[in-house]
C-alpha positions in Angstrom: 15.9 3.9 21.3 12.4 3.3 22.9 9.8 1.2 21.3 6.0 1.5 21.3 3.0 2.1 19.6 1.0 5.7 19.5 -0.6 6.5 22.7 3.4 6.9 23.7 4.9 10.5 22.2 5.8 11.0 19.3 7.7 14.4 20.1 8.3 15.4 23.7 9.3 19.5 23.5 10.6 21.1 26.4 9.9 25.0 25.9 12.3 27.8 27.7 11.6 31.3 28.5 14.0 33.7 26.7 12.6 36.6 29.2 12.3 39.0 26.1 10.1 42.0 27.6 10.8 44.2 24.6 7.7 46.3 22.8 7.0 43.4 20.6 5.9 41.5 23.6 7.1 38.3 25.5 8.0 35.4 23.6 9.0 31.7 24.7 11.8 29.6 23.4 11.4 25.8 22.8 13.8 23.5 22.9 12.3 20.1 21.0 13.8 16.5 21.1 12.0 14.1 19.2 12.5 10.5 20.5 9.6 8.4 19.5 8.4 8.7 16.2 7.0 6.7 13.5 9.3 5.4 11.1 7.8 7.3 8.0 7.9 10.2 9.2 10.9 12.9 7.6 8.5 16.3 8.4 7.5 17.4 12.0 5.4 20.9 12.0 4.5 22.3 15.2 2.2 25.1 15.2 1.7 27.0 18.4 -1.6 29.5 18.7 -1.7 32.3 21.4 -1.5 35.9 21.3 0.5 35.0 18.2 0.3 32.1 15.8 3.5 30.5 15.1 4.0 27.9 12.8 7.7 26.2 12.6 9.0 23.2 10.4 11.4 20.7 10.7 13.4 17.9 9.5 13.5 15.0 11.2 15.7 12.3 11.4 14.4 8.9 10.6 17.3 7.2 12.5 17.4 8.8 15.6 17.0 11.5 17.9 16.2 14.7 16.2 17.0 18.5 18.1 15.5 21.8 17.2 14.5 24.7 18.7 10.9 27.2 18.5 11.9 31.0 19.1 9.2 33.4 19.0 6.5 32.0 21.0 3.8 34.0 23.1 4.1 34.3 26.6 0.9 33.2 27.9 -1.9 30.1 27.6 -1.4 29.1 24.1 -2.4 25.6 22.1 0.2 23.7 20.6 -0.5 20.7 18.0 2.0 18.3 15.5 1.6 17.4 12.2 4.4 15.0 10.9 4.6 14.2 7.2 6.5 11.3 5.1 8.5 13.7 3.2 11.1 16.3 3.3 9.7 19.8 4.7 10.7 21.3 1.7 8.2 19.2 -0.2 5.2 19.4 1.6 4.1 22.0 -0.1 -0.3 21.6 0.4 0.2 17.5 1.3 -2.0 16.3 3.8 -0.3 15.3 6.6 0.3 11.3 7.6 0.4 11.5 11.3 -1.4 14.2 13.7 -1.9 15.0 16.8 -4.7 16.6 19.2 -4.3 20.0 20.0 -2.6 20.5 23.6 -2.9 23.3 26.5 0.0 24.8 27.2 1.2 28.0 29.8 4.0 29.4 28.1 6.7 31.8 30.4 9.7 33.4 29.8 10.9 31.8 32.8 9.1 28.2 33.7 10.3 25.5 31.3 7.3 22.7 30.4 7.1 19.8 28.8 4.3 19.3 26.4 3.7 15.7 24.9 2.1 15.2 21.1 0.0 12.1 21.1 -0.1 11.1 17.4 -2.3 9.0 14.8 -3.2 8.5 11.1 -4.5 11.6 9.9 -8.2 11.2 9.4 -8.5 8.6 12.4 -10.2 8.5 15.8 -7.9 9.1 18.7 -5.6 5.6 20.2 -5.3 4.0 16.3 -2.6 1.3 16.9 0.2 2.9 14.7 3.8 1.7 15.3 6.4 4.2 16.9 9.1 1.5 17.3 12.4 3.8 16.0 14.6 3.2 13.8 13.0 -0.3 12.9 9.9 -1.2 13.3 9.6 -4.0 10.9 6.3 -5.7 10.2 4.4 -3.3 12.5 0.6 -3.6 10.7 -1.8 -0.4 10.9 -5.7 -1.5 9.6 -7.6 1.6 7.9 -11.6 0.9 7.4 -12.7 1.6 3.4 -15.0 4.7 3.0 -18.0 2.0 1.9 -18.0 -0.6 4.4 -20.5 -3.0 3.1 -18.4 -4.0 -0.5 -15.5 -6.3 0.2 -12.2 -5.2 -1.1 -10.1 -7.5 -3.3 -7.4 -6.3 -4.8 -5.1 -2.7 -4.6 -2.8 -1.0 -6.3 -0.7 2.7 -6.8 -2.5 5.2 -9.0 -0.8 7.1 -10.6 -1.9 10.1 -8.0 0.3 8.6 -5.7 -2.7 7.2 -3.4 -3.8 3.2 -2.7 -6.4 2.2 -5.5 -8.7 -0.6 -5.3 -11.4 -3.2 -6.4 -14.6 -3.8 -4.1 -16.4 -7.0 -5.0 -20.0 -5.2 -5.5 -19.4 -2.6 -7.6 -17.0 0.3 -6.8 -13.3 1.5 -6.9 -12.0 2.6 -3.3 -9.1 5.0 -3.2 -7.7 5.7 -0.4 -4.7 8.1 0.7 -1.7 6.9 2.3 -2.7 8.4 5.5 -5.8 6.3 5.5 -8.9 8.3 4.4 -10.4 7.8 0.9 -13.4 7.9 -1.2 -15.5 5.5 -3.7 -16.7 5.2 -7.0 -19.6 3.3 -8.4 -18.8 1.6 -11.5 -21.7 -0.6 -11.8 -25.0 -0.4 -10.7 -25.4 -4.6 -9.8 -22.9 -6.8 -8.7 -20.0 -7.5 -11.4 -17.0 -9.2 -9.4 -14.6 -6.7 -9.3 -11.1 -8.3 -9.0 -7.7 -7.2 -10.2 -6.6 -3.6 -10.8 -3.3 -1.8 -12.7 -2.5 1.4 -13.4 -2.7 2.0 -17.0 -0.4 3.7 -19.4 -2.6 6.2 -20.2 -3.2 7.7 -16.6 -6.2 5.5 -15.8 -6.7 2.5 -13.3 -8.0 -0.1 -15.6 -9.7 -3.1 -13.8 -11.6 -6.3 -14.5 -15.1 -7.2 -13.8 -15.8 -11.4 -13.4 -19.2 -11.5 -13.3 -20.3 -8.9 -15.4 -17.6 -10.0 -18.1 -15.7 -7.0 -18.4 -12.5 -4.9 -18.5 -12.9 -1.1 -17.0 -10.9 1.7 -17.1 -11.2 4.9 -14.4 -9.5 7.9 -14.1 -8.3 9.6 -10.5 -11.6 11.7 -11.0 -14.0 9.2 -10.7 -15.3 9.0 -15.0 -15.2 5.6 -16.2 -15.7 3.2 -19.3 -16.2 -0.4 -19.2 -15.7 -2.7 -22.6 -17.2 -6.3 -23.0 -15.0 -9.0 -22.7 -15.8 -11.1 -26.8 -15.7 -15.0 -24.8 -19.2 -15.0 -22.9 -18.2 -16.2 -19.3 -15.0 -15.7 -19.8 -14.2 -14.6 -15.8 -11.9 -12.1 -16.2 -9.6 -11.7 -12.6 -5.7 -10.9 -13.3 -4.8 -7.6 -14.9 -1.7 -5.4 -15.7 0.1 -3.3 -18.1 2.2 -4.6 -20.9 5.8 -3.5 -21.6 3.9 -2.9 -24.9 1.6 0.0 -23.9 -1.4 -2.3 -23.8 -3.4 -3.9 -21.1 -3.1 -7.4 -20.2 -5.9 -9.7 -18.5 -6.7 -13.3 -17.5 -9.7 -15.5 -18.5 -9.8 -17.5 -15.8 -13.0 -19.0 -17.0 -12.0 -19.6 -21.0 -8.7 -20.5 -20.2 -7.6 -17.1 -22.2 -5.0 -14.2 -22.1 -6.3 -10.7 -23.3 -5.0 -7.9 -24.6 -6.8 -4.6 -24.9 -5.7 -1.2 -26.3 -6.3 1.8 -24.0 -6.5 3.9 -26.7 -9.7 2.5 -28.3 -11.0 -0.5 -26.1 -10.5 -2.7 -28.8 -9.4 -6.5 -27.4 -7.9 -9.3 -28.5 -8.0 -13.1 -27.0 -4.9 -15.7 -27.4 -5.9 -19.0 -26.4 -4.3 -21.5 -24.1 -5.1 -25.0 -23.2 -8.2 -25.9 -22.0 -8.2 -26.4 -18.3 -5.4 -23.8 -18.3 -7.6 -21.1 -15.8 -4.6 -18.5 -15.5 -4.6 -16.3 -13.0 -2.4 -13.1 -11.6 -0.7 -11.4 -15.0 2.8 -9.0 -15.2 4.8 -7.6 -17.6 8.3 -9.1 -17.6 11.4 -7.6 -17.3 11.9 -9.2 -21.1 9.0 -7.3 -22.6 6.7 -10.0 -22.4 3.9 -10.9 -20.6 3.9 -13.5 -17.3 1.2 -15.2 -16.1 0.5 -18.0 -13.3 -2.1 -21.3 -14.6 -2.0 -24.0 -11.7 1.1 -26.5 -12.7 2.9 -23.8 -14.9 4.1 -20.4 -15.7 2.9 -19.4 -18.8 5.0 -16.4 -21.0 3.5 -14.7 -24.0 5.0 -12.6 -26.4 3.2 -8.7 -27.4 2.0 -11.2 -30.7 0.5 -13.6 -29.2 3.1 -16.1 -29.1 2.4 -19.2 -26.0 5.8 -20.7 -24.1 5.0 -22.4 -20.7 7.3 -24.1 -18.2 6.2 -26.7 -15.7 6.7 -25.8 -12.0 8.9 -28.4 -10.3 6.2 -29.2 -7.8 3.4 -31.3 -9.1 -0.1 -29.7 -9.0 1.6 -26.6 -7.5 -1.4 -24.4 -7.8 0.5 -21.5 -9.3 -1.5 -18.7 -8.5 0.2 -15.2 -8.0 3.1 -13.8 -10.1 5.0 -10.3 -9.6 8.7 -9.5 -11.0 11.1 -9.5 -8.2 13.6 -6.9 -7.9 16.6 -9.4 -9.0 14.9 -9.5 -12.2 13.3 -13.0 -12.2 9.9 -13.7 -12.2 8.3 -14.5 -8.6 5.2 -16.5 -8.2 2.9 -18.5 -5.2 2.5 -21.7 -5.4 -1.3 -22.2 -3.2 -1.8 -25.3 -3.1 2.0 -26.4 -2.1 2.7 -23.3 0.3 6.0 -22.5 -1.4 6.5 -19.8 -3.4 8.7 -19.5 -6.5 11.2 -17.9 -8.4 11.7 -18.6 -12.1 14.2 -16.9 -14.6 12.9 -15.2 -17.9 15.0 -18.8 -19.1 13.1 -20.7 -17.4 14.8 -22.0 -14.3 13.3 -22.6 -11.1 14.0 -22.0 -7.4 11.1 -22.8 -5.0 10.9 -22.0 -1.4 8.4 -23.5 1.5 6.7 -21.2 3.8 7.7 -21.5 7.1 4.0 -22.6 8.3 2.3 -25.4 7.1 -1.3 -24.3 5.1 -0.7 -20.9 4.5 -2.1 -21.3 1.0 -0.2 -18.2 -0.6 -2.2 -15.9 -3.1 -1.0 -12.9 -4.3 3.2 -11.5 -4.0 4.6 -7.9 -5.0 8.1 -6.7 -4.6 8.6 -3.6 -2.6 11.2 -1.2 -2.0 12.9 -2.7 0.5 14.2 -5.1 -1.9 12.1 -8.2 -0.3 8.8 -10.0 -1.9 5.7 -9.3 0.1 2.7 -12.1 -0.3 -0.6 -13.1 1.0 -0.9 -16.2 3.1 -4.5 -16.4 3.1 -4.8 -20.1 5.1 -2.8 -18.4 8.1 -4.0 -14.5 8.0 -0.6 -14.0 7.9 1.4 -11.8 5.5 5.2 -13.4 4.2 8.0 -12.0 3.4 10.9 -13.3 1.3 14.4 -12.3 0.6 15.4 -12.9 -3.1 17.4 -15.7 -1.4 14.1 -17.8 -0.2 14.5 -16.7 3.8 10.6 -16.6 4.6 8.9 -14.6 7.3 5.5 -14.4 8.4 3.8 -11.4 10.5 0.1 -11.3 11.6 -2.6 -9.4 10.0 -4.1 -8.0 13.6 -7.5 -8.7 12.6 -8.8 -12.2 13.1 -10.0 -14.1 10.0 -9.6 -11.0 7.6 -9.3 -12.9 4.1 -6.0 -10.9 2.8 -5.9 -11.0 -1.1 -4.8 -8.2 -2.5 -1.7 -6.8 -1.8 0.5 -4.2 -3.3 4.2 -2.2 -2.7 2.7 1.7 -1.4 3.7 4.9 -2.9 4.9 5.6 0.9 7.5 2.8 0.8 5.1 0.3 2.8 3.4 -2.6 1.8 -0.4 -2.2 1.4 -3.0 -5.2 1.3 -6.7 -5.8 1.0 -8.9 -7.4 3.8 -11.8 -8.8 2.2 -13.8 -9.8 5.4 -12.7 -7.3 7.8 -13.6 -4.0 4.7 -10.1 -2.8 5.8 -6.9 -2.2 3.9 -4.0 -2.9 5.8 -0.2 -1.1 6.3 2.8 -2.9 6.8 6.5 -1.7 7.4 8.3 -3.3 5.7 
């Protein structure tokens, strides 16, 4: 298989005359071998408009060359264009495409075969987007899509529960964005509040945090919101997920606090830690509590409240970001070290070095190719680690873009936040 990136073909079709002169006019046959194609894509539709429109679907293989043919095109000049999608033709039903093409001129005869090349990109993208075509495998290829409000820094990102890329911008709004890259954005708050981290709820919502403005949020894939005041006055809320118990989970970075806060009524509830404890990134545990990352420890708390920490091996480790891996254990960064972790709901450690020196990890997430994915914010760089420790590192294509966020994609990607470049970024994992 060939490698490249788009600005090659995705689909090269070779079309054949079948020389049928009958009453119902001339019509073409195509023969279609797609070579080149992104590694997401499992839909191609080709649409052909002459004298007749004709619109044909088809499978694709995602591991090699696929063959089809087109019968029943018009004789004549004609337009042909591609759409490809990320799912099985059967279940595109009114999706939006992933990947498009530009319409092409073609001169279709029953006789004269041609060859008619799809140049393809993002849907809802300019023309020559870098987007990888490497096939079957093209591991760690990074696509950057620019937010719909470019002048609010994005922080963190997560899956909605619409199946599109949800996430915080530092000002005041809640980007969403479409796996294909286009989006919208929300204004939750009409002065700065210091949005950070963002869940889906388990009420259908995105709840979120506000630091500044000392609150938690909750918004629905509509665009209608509520926000409730945090009870501690500067309490700088920034980690947030949902509970195995139903309820929402946050960090009080600031008061050294973990809160709890019922989606049904707003109502929350603070459990204190020790002072100086300034947790951070929050996840509910495969044990049905709650995880959280404070600096020189992992901290675990019961649905009641109740506080067991364990020291991380590595003094003044600077445990910052904490997901649960797909082994079941509980996987966490370690910034000021450049390791990340692994610790068991028992509390037994693993930790690994990055392969870098000062990559000052943040945030990790497991995604479904059964790896951790996580931030290294001193190298632009994003890592990726087996459940065994193996690290590796690609580049975020954009120079000093201030990663944080990051996120596994309803697409099977991996999805991050640029905070300094207002991009979100793809990577194949």
């Amino acid at each position: 298989m060939r490698n490249g990136i788009i600005g090659t073909a995705l689909a090269a079709l070779t079309l054949f005359g079948c020389g049928d002169d009958t009453a119902l006019g001339e019509f073409g046959e195509a023969t279609a071998a797609l070579t080149l194609a992104p590694r997401d894509a499992r839909c191609v539709v080709i649409t052909t408009v002459g004298s007749t429109t004709v619109t044909k679907n088809f499978n694709v293989n995602p591991s090699g060359t696929s063959v089809f043919n087109i019968t029943g095109l018009p004789v004549g000049n004609a337009t042909m264009s591609a759409n490809a999608y990320g799912v099985n033709c059967a279940s595109i039903g009114t999706m939006m495409p992933t990947y498009v093409s530009d319409s092409q001129s073609v001169t279709i005869s029953a006789a004269t075969p041609i060859m008619v090349t799809f140049k393809m990109r993002p849907n809802g993208t300019l023309g020559g987007s870098s987007v990888s075509v490497d096939f079957p495998n093209p591991h760690g290829v990074v696509t950057e899509y620019a937010v719909s409000y470019q002048y609010d820094p994005p922080q963190f990102i997560t899956t909605g529960p619409d199946g599109n890329l949800w996430f915080t911008q530092y000002g005041g709004r809640i980007g969403m964005m479409y796996p294909y890259g286009w989006g919208a954005d929300y204004v939750v708050s009409s002065s700065t509040a210091g949005l950070q981290g963002i869940t889906a709820g388990p009420d259908g919502y995105l709840w979120y945090v506000k630091m500044t403005a000392n609150r938690v949020g909750r918004i629905n894939t509509t665009g209608s919101y509520a926000d409730f005041s945090v009870p501690t006055s500067n309490a700088m809320p920034i980690g947030i997920t949902t509970g195995p118990d139903g309820n929402v989970w946050f960090t009080e970075m600031g008061a050294s606090k973990i809160g709890r806060v019922n989606p049904a009524t707003g109502a929350i509830t603070e459990f204190s830690l020790a002072a100086g404890s300034n947790p951070a990134m929050i996840v509910g545990g495969p044990d049905g509590n709650i995880w959280f990352a404070e600096g020189p420890k992992i901290g675990r708390m019961t649905p009641s409240g109740t506080l067991t920490e364990f020291t991380v091996p590595t003094a003044n480790a600077g445990a910052w970001g904490i997901t649960v891996g797909p082994d079941g254990n509980l996987w966490f960064t370690e910034n000021a070290t450049n390791k990340i972790g692994r610790v068991t709901t028992a509390g037994v450690f693993n930790e690994y070095s990055t392969p870098t020196a000062n990559t000052n990890p943040l945030t990790i997430t497991a995604a479904a190719d059964g790896n951790l994915w996580f931030i290294e914010g001193g190298t632009n760089t994003i890592g990726r680690s087996t459940t065994s420790g193996q690290i590796t590192e690609y580049a975020v294509p954009s120079a000093f873009a201030y990663a944080l966020g990051i996120t596994a994609g309803p697409d099977g990607n991996v999805w991050f936040a640029e905070t300094n470049t207002e991009k979100l970024g793809k990577l194949v994992p």
